[in-house]
C-alpha positions in Angstrom: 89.2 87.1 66.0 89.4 83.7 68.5 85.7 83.9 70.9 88.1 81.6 73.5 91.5 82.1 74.7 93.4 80.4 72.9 96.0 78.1 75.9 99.3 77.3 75.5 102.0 75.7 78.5 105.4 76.9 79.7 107.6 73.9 81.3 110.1 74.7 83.8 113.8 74.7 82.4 115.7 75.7 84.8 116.1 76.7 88.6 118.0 79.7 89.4 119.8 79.5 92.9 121.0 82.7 94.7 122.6 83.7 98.1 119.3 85.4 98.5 117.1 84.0 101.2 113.8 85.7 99.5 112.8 88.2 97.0 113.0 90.8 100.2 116.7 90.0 100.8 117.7 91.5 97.6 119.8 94.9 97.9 118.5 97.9 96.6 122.1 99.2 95.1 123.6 96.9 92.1 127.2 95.7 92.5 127.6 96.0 96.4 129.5 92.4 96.3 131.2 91.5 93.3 132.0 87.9 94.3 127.8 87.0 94.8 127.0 84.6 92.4 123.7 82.8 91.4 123.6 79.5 89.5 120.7 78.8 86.6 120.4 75.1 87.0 118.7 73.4 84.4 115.9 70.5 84.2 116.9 66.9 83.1 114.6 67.3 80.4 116.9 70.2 79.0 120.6 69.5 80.2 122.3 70.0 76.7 125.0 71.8 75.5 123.4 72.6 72.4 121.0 74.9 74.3 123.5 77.5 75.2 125.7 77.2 72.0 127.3 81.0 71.4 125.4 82.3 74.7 129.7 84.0 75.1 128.8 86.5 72.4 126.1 88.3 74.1 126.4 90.9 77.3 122.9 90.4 78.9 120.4 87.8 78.5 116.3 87.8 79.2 114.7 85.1 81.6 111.3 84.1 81.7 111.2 83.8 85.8 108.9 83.6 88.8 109.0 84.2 92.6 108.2 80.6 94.1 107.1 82.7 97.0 104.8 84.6 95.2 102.6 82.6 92.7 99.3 84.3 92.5 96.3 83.0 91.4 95.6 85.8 89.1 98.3 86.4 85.9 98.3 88.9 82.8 98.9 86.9 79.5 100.8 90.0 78.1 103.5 92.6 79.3 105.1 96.0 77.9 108.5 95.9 78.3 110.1 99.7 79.8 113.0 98.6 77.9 110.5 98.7 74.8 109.3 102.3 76.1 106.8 100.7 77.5 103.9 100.5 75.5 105.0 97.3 73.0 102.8 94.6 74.3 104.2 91.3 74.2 102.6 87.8 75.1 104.4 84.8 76.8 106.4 83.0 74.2 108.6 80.4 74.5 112.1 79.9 71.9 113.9 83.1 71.9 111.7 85.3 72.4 111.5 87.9 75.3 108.5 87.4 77.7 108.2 89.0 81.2 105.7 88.7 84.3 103.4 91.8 84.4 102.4 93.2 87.3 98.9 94.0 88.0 98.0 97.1 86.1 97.6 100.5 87.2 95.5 103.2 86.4 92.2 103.9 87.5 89.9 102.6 90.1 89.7 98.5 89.5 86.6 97.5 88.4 85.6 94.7 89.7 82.1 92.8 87.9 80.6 89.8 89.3 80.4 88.2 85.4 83.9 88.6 84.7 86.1 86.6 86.2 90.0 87.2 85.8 89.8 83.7 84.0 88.0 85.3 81.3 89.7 85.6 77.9 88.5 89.5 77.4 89.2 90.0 81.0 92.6 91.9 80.8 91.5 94.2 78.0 87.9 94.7 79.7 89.2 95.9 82.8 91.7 98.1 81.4 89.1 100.0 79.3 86.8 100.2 82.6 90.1 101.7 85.0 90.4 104.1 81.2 86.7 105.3 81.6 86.5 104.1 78.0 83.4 100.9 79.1 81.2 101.0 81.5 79.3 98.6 83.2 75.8 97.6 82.6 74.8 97.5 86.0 74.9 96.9 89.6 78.7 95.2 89.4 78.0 93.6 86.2 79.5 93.8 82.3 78.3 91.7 80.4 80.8 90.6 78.8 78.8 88.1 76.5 76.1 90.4 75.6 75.7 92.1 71.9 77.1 95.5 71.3 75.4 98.0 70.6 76.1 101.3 68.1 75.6 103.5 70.9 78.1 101.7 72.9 80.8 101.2 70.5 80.3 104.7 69.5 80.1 106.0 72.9 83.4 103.6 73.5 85.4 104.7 70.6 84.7 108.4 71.0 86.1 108.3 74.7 88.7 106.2 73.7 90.0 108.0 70.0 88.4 111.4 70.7 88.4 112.2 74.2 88.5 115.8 74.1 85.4 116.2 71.5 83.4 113.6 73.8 83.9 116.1 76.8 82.3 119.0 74.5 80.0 117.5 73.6 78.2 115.9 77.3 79.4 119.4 78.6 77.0 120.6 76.2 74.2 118.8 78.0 74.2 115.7 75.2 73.3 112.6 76.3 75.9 109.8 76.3 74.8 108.3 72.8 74.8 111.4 71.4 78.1 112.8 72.5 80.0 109.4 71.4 78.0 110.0 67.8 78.9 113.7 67.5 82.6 113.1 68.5 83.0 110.3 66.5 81.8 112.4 63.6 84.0 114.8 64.0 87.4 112.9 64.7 86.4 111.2 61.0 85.5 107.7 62.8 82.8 107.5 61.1 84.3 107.6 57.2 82.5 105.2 55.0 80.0 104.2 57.1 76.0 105.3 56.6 75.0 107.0 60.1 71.5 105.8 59.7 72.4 102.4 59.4 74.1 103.0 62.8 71.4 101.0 65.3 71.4 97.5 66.7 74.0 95.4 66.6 77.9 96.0 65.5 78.9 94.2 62.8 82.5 92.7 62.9 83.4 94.7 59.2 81.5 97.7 60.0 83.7 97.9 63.3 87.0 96.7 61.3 86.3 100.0 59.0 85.9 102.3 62.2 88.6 101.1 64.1 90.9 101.2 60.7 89.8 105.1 60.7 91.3 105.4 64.1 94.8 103.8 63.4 97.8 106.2 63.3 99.4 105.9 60.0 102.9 105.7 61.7 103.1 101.5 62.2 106.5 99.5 62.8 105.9 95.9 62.8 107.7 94.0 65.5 109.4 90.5 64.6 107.1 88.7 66.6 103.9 89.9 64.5 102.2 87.2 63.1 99.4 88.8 61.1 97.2 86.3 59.0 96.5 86.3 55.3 93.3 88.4 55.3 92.6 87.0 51.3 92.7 83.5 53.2 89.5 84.2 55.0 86.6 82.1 53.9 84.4 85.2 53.7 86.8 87.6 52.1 84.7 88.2 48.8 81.2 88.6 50.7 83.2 92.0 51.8 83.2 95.1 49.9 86.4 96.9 48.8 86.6 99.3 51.8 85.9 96.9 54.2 88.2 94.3 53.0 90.9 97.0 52.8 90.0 97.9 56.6 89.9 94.2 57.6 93.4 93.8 55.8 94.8 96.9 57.6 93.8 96.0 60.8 95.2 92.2 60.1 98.6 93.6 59.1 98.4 95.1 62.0 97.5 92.0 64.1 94.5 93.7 65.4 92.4 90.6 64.4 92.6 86.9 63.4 90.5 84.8 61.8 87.6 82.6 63.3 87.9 79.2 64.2 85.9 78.3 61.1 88.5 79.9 58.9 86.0 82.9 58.1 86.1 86.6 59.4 82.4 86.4 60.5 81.9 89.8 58.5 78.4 90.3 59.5 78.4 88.4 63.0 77.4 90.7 65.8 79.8 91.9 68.4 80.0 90.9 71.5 81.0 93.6 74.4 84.0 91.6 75.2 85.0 91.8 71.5 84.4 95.1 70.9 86.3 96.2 73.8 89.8 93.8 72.9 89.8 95.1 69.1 89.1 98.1 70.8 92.3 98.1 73.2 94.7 97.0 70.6 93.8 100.0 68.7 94.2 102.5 71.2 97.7 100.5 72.0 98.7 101.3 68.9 97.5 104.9 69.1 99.2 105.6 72.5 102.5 104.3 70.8 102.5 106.7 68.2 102.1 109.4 70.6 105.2 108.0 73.1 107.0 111.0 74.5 104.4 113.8 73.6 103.5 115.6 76.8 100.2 115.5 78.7 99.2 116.9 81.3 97.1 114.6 83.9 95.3 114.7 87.2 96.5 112.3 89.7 94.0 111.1 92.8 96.2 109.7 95.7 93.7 107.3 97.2 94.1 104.8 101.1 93.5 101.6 99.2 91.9 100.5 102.7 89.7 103.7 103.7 89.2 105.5 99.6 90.4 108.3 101.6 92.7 110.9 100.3 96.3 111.3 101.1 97.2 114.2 99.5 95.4 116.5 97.0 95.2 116.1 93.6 97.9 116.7 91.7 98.4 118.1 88.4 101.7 116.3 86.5 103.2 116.8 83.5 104.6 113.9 81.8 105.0 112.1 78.7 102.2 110.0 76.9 102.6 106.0 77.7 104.3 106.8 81.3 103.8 104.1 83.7 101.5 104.8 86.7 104.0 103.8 88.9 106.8 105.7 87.9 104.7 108.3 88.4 103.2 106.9 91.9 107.2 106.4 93.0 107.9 110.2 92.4 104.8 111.2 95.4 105.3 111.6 98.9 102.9 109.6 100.4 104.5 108.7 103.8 105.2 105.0 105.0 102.5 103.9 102.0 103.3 101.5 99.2 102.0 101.3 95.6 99.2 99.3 95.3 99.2 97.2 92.2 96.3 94.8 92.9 93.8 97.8 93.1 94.8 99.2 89.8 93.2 98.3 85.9 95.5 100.7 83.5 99.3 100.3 83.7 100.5 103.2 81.5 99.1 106.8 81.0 96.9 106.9 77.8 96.0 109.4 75.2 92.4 108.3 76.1 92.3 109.5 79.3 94.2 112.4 81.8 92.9 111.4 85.4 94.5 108.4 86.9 93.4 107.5 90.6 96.7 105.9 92.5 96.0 103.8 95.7 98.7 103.3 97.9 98.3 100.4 101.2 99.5 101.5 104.4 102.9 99.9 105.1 102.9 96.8 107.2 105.4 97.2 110.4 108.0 95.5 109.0 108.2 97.1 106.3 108.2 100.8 107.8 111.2 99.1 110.3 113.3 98.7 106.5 112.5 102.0 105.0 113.6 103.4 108.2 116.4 101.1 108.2 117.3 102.6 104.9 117.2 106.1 105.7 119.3 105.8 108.7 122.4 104.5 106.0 121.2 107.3 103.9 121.9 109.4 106.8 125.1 107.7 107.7 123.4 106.5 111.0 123.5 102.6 110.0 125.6 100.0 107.7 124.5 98.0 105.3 126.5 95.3 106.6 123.9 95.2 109.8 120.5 94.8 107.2 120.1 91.0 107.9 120.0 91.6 111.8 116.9 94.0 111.4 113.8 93.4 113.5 111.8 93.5 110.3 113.6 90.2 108.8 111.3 88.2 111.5 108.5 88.9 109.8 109.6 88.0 106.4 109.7 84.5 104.7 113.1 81.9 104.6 116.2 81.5 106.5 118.1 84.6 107.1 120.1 86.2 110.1 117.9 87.5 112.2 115.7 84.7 112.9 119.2 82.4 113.7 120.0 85.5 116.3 116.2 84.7 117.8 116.2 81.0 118.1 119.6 80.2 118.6 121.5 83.1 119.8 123.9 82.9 116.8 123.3 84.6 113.2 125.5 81.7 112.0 124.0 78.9 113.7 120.6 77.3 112.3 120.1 74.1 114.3 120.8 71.9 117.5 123.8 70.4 118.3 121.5 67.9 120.0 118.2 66.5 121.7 119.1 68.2 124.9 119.5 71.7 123.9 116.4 71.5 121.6 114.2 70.3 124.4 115.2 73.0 126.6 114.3 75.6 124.3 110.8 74.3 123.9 108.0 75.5 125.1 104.1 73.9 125.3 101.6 76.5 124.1 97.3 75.8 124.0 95.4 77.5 120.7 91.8 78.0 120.0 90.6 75.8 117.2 87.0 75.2 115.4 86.6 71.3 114.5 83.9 69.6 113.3 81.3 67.3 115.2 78.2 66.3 113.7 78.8 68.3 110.5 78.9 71.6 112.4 81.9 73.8 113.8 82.4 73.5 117.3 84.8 75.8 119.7 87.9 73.5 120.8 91.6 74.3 121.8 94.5 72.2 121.2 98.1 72.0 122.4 101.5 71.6 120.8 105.0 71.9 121.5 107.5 74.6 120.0 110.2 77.1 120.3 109.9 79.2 122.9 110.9 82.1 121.2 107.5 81.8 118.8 105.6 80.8 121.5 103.7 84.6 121.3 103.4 84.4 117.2 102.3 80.7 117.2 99.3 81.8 120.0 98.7 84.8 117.6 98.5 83.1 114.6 96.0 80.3 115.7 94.2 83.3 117.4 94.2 85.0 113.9 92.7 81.8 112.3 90.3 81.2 114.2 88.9 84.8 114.5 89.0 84.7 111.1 85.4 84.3 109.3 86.4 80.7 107.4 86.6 79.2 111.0 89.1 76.9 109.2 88.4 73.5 111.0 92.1 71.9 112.8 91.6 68.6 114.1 95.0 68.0 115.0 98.5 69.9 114.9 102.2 69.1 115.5 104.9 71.2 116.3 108.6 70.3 117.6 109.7 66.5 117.3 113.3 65.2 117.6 113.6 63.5 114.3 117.5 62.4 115.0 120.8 64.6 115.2 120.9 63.9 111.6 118.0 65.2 110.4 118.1 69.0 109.1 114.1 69.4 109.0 112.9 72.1 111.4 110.6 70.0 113.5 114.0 69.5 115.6 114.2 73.2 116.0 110.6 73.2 116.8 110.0 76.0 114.2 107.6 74.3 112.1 103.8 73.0 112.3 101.9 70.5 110.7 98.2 71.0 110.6 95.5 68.3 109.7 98.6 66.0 108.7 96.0 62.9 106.9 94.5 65.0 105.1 96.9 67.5 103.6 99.8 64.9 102.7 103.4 64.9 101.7 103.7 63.6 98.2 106.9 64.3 96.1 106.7 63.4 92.3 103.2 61.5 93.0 104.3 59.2 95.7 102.7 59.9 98.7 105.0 60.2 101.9 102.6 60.7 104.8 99.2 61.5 105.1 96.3 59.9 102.6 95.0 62.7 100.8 94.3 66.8 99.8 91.4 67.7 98.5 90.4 71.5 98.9 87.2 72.5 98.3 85.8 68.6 99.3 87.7 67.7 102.6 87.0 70.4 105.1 90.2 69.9 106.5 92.3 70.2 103.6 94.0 73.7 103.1 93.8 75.2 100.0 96.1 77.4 98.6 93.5 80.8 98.9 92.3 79.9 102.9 93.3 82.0 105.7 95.4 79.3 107.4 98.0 80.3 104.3 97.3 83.7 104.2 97.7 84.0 108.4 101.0 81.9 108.2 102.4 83.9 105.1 101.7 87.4 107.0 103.7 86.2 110.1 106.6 85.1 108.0 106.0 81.6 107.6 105.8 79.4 104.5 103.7 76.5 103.7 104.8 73.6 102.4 102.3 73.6 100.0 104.5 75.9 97.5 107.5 76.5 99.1 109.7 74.3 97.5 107.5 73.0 94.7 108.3 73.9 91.0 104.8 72.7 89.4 100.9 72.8 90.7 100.6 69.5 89.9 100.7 67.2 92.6 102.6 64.5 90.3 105.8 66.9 89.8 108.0 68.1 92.8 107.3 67.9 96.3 104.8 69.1 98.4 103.4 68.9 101.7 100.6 70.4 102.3 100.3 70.1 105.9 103.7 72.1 106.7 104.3 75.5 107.7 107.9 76.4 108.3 109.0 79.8 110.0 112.8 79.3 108.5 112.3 77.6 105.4 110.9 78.7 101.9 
């Protein structure tokens, strides 16, 4: 098994170009408008017939896609598919084969330990067994991830993970944790071939191939993109004994392990906790597939994501083994309360566990004005032709009806016809701002010219910034700016800002347009991509420049301009 992720890179191929202003915009019914059409442009680097050759013969295709307005900074490496029955999981691979963004998991409360960092290679897998109840911590907010694992431990871990119910017995007996994961790991057979008394100090990597092999389901189905190694290839092979090579062979055929670095299989190297608990997971993966569609029964805790309080009792459900948390979550009546996926560490329900804890945020506004929107057609009191002139669309991201009705009267008008009738729809508004002056943050205010129709959100949002606790220093800012009647940017309409304009430049493909540098994290002034000046802007509807219309991170691909924040644009 690899000790570092192992890193690969996906290129963009293609764009994919849609009458949909944002991901927001897209009807809930299929097949409202049959003549809607979106256009999958491709990359110079991959314009060529060849690459679509006999693409006619199939019905449906897969895309690997992404959201331009909604990179994250934290990703999952691997997905299960619900066309798969949601428990195959599948990595990102590139050439034909199907990979899919996943969603933050679901399941139990997210642990969250100051020593693992989402950029850690075990970190998926840890965090999962944590929301599971299968690993603990090690104390206060910590995992150690790195440390050794013990027998206790991995008993302890196993037992809650592969024998559940005998674990429960056995601590509701009064046994101590150690001795309830040994007793129930005895008794579920964990423990064939293995001497008890040599079970202290550190796990071996072949004693825990032969306990994990003991917990496999004998049902297995390889999947074409299995890629399990040659386990008589290993360096170390013959230092094995026969059981343990046949375990370390099963669980390779399996593609529960790899091979080290080195070549070897480290037989008698220790375990670490972060290994113990990924060999762990793939395991119980495997498990919980066999076991797809059996019925459970599980207790569901319906959790405020911002207060931990409860908004309904608990409730008892009966579904299927490998159900996804949120299919369950979508059938609750919680109220104007969304699904929370970023406080959630187990996606699907588990053999290993039957009490899930669901947090749902509190709708913002805007999004209590669409559901409301929605049950009023529902009800026959609204048409879906009238969803782009909605209050709520103001408060969402891109160009779209509603905000043309605001600023210019018009759903179907987007600009001025000239200098004129843009300067008489400006207003001059003055914003609190923190600068710098002699290395410290200093109370200030400065003014800037813009539509008078934002004049109330602009004041709010510098407000917002600089109430915030970063005290984001802004030494200067720009706001409307007649550019020419032929220019299309939005400074004309005097819906967009620039803020700190030297140092967050415009660069497209590595040439620098305006401005003389970014450098977040060095240059005070600078905005990077996690500060509240984003975060303010993005929760007011507007997008920043920074990401809105780049394909790639890097600065030397695309265009970007980091000082822009555009209310119509995305």
């Amino acid at each position: 098994m690899p000790t570092a992720p192992e890193e690969m890179t996906l290129k963009v191929i293609a764009h994919i170009y849609t009458a949909f202003p944002t991901k927001f915009g897209i009807p809930r019914q299929s097949g409202l408008v049959d003549e809607l059409r979106g256009e999958v442009i491709f990359t110079p680097e991959y314009r060529n017939a060849d690459a679509v050759r006999g693409l006619e013969d199939f019905s449906h295709i897969w895309l690997v896609w992404q959201f331009s307005g909604a990179v994250r900074d934290s990703w999952s490496p691997t997905v299960r598919p619900p066309r798969l029955g949601g428990n195959t999981r599948m990595g990102t691979v590139y050439s034909g084969l199907l990979a899919l963004p996943m969603a933050a998991p679901a399941g139990a409360e997210a642990a969250s330990f100051s020593d693992l960092p989402s950029s850690h290679w075990a970190y998926i897998a840890m965090t999962e067994a944590a929301g599971y109840g299968i690993l603990q911590g090690t104390g206060a907010n910590t995992m150690s991830p790195s440390a050794p694992l013990t027998w206790p431990q991995f008993l302890a871990m196993a037992a809650r993970a592969f024998a559940p119910e005998e674990y429960a017995r056995s601590a509701a007996s009064g046994a101590a944790w150690d001795q309830a994961g040994l007793d129930a790991a005895r008794s579920a057979g964990l423990l064939e071939g293995l001497d008890e008394a040599a079970l202290t100090g550190a796990v071996t990597r072949q004693d825990a191939a032969l306990l994990l092999c003991n917990a496999l389901p004998e049902e297995y189905t390889p999947s074409f993109w299995d890629q399990p190694i040659d386990p008589t290839a290993l360096s170390d092979w013959g230092r094995m004994d026969s059981l343990r090579q046949e375990a370390v062979a099963e669980l390779a055929r399996r593609c529960v392990i790899q091979g080290k670095a080195d070549g070897s299989f480290g037989y008698a190297d220790p375990l670490q906790r972060c290994d113990g608990a990924v060999l762990l997971m793939r395991v119980l993966e495997q498990v919980d597939n066999s076991c797809r569609g059996e019925s459970q029964t599980v207790t569901l805790h319906i959790l405020n994501a911002d207060t931990g309080e409860a908004l309904l009792p608990d409730q008892q459900v009966e579904t299927e083994v490998s159900t996804y948390l949120s299919s369950l979550a979508n059938g609750l009546d919680v109220g104007y309360y969304v699904y929370d996926y970023d406080r959630e560490t187990a996606s699907y329900t588990s053999t290993a566990c039957d009490s899930y804890t669901l947090y749902f945020r509190p709708m913002t506004g805007a999004e209590i004005q669409e559901e409301q929107f929605w049950e009023k057609v529902e009800r026959g009191e609204a048409a879906y032709e009238d969803y782009y002139k909605q209050d709520f669309w103001l408060n969402f991201q891109g160009d779209n009806a509603r905000k043309h009705i605001l600023l210019f009267g018009d759903e179907s008008k987007s600009r001025f016809a000239s200098q004129e009738e843009a300067a008489a729809a400006m207003t001059t508004v003055t914003v609190p701002v923190w600068q710098l002056s002699g290395g410290e943050k200093v109370s200030s205010t400065l003014t800037l010219s813009v539509h008078a129709a934002l004049a109330e959100d602009v004041k709010e949002i510098f407000a917002e910034i600089y109430n915030d606790p970063e005290h984001f220093p802004i030494h200067d800012v720009g706001g409307y700016a007649w550019r020419g009647d032929s220019a299309t940017g939005e400074h004309n309409c005097g819906t967009a800002i620039d803020i700190n304009a030297n140092e967050n430049y415009q660069i497209r493909d590595g040439q620098v347009l305006a401005g003389s540098c970014w450098e977040p994290g060095s240059n005070a002034y600078s905005i990077s991509p996690d500060s509240s000046v984003v975060r303010i802007f993005a929760e007011h509807g507007w997008s920043w420049g920074g990401d809105a219309w780049a394909y790639s991170s890097d600065d030397s691909e695309g265009y970007h301009d980091y000082m822009h924040f555009s209310y119509m644009g995305e």
